[in-house]
C-alpha positions as CSV (number, residue, x, y, z in Angstrom):
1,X,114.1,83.3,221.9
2,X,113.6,86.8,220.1
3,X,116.4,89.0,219.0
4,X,115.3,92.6,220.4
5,X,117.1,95.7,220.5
6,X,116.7,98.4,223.2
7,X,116.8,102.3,224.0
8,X,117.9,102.6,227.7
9,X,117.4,106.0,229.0
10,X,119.8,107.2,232.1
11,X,118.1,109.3,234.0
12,X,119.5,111.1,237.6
13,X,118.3,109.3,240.7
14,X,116.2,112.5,241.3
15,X,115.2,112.6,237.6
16,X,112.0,111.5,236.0
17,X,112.5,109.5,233.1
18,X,109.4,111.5,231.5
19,X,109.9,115.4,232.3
20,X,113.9,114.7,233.5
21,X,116.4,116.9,232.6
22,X,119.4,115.3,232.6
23,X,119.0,112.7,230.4
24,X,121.5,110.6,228.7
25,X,120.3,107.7,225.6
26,X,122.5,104.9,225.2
27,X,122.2,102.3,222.5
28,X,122.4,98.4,223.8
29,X,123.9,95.6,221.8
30,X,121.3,93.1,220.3
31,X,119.5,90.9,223.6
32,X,118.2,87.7,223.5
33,X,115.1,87.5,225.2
34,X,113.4,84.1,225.9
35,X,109.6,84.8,226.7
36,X,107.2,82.1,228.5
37,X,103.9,83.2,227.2
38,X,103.7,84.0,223.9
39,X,103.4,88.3,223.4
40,X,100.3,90.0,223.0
41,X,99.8,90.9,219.3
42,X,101.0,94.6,219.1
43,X,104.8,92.7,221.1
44,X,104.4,90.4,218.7
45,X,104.5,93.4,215.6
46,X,107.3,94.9,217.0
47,X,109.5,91.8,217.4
48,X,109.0,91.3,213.5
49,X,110.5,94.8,212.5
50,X,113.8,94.7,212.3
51,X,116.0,97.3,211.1
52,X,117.2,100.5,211.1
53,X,116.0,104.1,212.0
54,X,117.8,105.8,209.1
55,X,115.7,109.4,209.9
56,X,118.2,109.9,213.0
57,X,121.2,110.8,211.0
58,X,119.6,112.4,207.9
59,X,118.8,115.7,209.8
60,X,115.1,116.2,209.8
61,X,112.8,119.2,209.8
62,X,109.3,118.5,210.5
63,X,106.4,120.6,209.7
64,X,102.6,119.4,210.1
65,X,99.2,120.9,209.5
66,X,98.5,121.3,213.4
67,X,99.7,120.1,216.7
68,X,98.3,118.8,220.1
69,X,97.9,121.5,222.7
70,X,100.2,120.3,225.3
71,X,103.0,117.8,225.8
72,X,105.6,116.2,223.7
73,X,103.4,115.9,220.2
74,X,105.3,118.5,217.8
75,X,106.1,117.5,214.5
76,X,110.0,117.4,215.5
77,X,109.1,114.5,217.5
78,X,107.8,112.0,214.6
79,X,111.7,111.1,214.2
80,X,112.9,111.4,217.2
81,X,113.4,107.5,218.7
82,X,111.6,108.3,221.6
83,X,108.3,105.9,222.5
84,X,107.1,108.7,224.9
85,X,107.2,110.9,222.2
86,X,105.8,111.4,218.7
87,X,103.7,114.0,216.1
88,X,100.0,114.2,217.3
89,X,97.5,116.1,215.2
90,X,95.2,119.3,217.0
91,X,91.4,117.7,217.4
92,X,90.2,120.3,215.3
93,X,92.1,119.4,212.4
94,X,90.1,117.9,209.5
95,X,92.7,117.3,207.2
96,X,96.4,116.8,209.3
97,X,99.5,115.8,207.7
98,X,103.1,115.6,208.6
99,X,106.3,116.5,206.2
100,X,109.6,115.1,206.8
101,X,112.7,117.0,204.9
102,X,115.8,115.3,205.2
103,X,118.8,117.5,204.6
104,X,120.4,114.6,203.1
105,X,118.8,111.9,200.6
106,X,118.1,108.6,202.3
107,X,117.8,105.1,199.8
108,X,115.0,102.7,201.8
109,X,112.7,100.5,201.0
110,X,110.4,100.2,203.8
111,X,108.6,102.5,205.9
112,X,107.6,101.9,209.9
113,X,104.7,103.7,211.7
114,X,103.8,104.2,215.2
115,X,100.6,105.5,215.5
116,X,99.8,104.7,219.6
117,X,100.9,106.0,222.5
118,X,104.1,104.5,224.4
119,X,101.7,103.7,227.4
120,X,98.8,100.9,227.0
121,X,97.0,102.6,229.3
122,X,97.2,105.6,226.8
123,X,94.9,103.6,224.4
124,X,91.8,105.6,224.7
125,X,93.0,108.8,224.8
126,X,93.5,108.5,220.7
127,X,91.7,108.8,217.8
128,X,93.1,105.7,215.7
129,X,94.1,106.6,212.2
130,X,92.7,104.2,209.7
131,X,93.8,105.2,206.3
132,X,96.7,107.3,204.9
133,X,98.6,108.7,201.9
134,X,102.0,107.9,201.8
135,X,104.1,110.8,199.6
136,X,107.6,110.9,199.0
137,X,109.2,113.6,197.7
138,X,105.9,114.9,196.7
139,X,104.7,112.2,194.7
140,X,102.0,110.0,195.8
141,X,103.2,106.4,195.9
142,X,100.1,105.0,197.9
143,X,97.2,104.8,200.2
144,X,97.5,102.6,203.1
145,X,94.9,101.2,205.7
146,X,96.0,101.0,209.2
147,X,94.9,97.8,211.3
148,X,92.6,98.0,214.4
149,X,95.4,97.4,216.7
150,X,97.2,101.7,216.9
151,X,99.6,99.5,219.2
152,X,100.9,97.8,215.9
153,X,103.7,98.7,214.0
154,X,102.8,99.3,210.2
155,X,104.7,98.4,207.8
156,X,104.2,100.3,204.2
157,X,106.6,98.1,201.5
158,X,107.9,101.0,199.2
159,X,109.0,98.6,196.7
160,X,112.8,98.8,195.4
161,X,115.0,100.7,197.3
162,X,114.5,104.5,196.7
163,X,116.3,107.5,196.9
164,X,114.0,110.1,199.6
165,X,114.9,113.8,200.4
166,X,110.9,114.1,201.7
167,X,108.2,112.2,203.0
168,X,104.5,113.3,204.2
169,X,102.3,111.3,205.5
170,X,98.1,112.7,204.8
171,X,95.6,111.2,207.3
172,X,92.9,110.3,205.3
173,X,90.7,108.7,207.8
174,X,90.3,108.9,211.4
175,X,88.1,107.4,214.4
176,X,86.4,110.1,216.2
């Protein structure tokens, strides 16, 4: 079986889980889920990473170079826990980035990116990142290449545990 935990969102029976209003999020206990075909790669990612999102309680302001024209892609939704949601770069932008400040100093030693959309039937509408500069608290620490698969968590290895108050992340390289 494989340990998985889960976001449920509560949502009015006249609600939309997508748009809703009246939303509630509540945090389950650890599942055991016992699978009969083995998960597609990108489940398979996501059952690896363990841990936990230590950006929820450290009080995040987000800035970025640009945004997306419409929906749920500001900046303020990079660390919000949401799958539906997340920071999404204007088209237009040659050289996008996203800045994290915490309002309190976080120690970690790994960092977890979502680069695709929530929905697999989302795929196509994105322009998969392939490379990126991870900085934290302005100091360059590493460039990282993303794998084909945007549906795949990535996992950057930040060595010992350190002490973060920012983080940016510079897209490098993109698909067009």
């Amino acid at each position: 079986p494989h340990t998985l935990q889960a976001h449920v969102q509560l949502v009015p029976q006249d609600g939309d889980p997508v748009i809703g209003s009246k939303t509630e999020i509540v945090k389950s206990g650890t599942l055991n889920v016992v699978t009969v075909d083995f998960p597609e790669e990108w489940m398979a990612g996501n059952l690896k990473v363990q841990g936990v999102n230590l950006l929820e309680a450290a009080g995040v302001t987000a800035s970025a170079s640009s945004t997306w024209e419409s929906g749920d892609f500001g900046p303020d939704h990079a660390a919000d826990s949401l799958a539906r949601t997340g920071w999404r770069a204007g088209a237009d932008d040659e050289q996008p980035w996203i800045k994290l400040e915490l309002s309190t100093r976080i120690m970690a030693n790994t960092l977890v990116i979502y680069q695709g959309p929530a929905k697999l039937k989302s795929r196509s509408e994105y322009a998969a990142i392939r490379r990126i500069e991870v900085l934290v608290d302005g100091i360059s620490l590493r460039e990282v290449e993303l794998g084909p698969d945007i549906m795949a968590p990535l996992v950057v290895d930040l060595g010992e545990s350190m002490g973060i108050r920012s983080l940016e992340l510079k897209i490098l390289e993109r698909e067009e």
